[in-house]
Structures are given as C-alpha cells and as structure tokens.
C-alpha positions in Angstrom: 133.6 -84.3 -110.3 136.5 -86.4 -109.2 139.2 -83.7 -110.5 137.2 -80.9 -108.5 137.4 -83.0 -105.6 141.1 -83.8 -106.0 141.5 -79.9 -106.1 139.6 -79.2 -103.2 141.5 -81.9 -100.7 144.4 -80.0 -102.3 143.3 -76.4 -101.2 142.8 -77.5 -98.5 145.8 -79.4 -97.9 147.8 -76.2 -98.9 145.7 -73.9 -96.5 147.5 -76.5 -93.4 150.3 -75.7 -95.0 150.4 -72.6 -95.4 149.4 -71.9 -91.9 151.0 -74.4 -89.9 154.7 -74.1 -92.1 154.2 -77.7 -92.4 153.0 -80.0 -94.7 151.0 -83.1 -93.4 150.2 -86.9 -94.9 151.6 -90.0 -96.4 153.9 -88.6 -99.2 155.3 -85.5 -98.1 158.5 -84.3 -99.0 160.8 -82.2 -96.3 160.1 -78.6 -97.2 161.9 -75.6 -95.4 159.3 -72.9 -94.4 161.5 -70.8 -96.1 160.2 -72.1 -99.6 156.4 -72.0 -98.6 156.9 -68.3 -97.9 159.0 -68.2 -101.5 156.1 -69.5 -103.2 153.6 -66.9 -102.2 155.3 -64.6 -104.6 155.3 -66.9 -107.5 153.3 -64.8 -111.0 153.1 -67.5 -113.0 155.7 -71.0 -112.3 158.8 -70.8 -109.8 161.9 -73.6 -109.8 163.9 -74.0 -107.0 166.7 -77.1 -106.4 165.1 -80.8 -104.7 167.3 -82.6 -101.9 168.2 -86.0 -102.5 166.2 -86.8 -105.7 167.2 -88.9 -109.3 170.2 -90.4 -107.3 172.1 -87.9 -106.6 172.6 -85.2 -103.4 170.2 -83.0 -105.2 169.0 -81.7 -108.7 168.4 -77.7 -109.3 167.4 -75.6 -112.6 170.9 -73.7 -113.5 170.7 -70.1 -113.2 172.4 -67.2 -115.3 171.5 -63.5 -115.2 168.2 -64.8 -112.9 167.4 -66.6 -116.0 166.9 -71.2 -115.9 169.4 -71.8 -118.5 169.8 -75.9 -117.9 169.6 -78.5 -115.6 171.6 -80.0 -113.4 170.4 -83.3 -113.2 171.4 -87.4 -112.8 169.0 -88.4 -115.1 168.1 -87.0 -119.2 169.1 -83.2 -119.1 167.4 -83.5 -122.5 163.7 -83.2 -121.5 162.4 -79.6 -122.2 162.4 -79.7 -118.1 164.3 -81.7 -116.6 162.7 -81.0 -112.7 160.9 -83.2 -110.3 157.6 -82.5 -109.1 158.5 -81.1 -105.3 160.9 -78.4 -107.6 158.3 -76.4 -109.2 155.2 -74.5 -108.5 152.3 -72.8 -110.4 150.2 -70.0 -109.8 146.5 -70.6 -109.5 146.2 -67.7 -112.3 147.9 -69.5 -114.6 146.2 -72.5 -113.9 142.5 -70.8 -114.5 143.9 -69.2 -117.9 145.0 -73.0 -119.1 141.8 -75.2 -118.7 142.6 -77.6 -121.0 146.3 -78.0 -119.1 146.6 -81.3 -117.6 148.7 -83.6 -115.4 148.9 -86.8 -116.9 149.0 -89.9 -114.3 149.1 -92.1 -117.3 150.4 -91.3 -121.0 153.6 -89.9 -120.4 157.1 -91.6 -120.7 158.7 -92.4 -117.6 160.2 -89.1 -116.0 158.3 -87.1 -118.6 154.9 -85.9 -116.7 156.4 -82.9 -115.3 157.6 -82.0 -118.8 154.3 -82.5 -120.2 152.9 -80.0 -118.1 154.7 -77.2 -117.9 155.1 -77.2 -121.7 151.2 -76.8 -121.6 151.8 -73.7 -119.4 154.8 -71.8 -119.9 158.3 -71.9 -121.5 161.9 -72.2 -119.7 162.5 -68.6 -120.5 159.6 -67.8 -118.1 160.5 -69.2 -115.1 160.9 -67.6 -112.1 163.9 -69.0 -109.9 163.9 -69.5 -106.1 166.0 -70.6 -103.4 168.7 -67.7 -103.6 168.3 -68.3 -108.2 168.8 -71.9 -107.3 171.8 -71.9 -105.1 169.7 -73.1 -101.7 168.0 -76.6 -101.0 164.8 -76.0 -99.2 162.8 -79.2 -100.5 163.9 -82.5 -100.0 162.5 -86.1 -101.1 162.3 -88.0 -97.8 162.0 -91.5 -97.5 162.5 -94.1 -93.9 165.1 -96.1 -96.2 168.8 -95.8 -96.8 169.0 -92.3 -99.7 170.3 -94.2 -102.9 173.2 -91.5 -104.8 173.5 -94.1 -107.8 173.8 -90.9 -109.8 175.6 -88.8 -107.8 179.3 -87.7 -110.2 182.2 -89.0 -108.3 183.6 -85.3 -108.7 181.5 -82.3 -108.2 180.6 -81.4 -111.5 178.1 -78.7 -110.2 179.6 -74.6 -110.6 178.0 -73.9 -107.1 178.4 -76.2 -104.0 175.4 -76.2 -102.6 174.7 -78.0 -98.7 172.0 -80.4 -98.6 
C-alpha cells in the first residue's frame, strides 16, 4: 500500500503543478513552465538538458537528426543513460504496460538508478528530445548554497552554447 500511496501524493503533487506552472515542497528543482507544457506531449520517455547538475553549468542528452545520440556529462558518459532525474519524464502509459518496472532507492550503484530504470522501460533510440532537441535549459537543480562547477571543462567542450 505504501507505493500506491507514494503515487497518489505524486498525482497529486503533479495536478499543482500542472495547474499552478509551479512546482511546490522541500526538494523542488527550478522548472521553466515551458518544460511542464513540453511534457504533456511526451508518448512514451522525453530528455531534455538539467541546469547546474554533476558539477558542471548543465548536463543535456546530445542530439543528431532529433535522435539522443550521447551525453554530455561531467560525470561516466558510460552508463547506458547518463541523465539526472529532473532530465527525464515517462508517460503514465508506459508506466501501466511495465508493472514489474521499478525505481530502485537502494540496490543500484551510485549514479546508476536512473539507468536502472529506463533500461526497464525503453532504449536510447526511443527517446523523445525536448527543450528545442536539447539545445534549451528549462530545469535546474536549485540549492540555498554556493553552485559547485568541480566538473565544469575549463574550455567549452560542448557543440552548442547553451545559456543557463
């Protein structure tokens, strides 16, 4: 009963969202309106780039042909994908067609739970990219402390500049 719970307070978390344009509580993240309104249209998992996240200015899925072909990312490019939490979202379709999909709080490596559960639910090839294909920050990681950039490259190393 606790996960059906846990997804209620979320619905209805997401409904004030949704009709407010702003998200409310203890850990939100800055989110432009701009990306709630994106989200509507997601048909199975959209990506989209994340402010001030992993050390750096920002991390984003890298987009060819309106395809996710990499990451760009401070920390292991390497896991299948390589995204924070705020930088995805999932249709509730796809949710009720994957039952046995779960989020694991515990039992993943470090930096590895949003990997473990999108590979439960679709593949790289499928995802759908936001935020003009991943050229626009519209989510940011916000914090009341001084942002730490330990990652951030010393030269742009990104092929798009994007403002955060």
């Amino acid at each position: 009963f606790l996960s059906t719970r846990i997804a209620f307070e979320f619905l209805v978390w997401m409904i004030d969202v949704c009709s407010t344009g702003r998200a409310r509580g203890e850990r939100v993240r800055g989110t432009d309106a701009l990306c709630l309104l994106q989200m509507r249209t997601t048909r199975k998992v959209s990506v989209w780039p994340v402010g001030l996240v992993g050390g750096r200015r920002y991390e984003r899925p890298v987009v060819e042909n309106g395809k996710v072909v990499g990451w760009y990312t401070g920390w292991r490019a390497d896991r299948p994908f390589a995204i924070d939490m705020a930088g995805f979202a999932v249709s509730l379709q796809v949710i009720l067609s994957h039952p046995k999909a779960v989020f694991k709080r515990r039992g993943s490596q470090p930096g590895m739970q949003e990997s473990d559960f999108l590979k439960q639910i679709t593949t790289v090839e499928e995802l759908e990219p936001k935020a003009n294909n991943c050229t626009k920050v519209l989510v940011w990681h916000t914090r009341t402390e001084k942002v730490n950039l330990a990652n951030e490259p010393k030269y742009h190393l990104d092929t798009v500049n994007i403002e955060v």
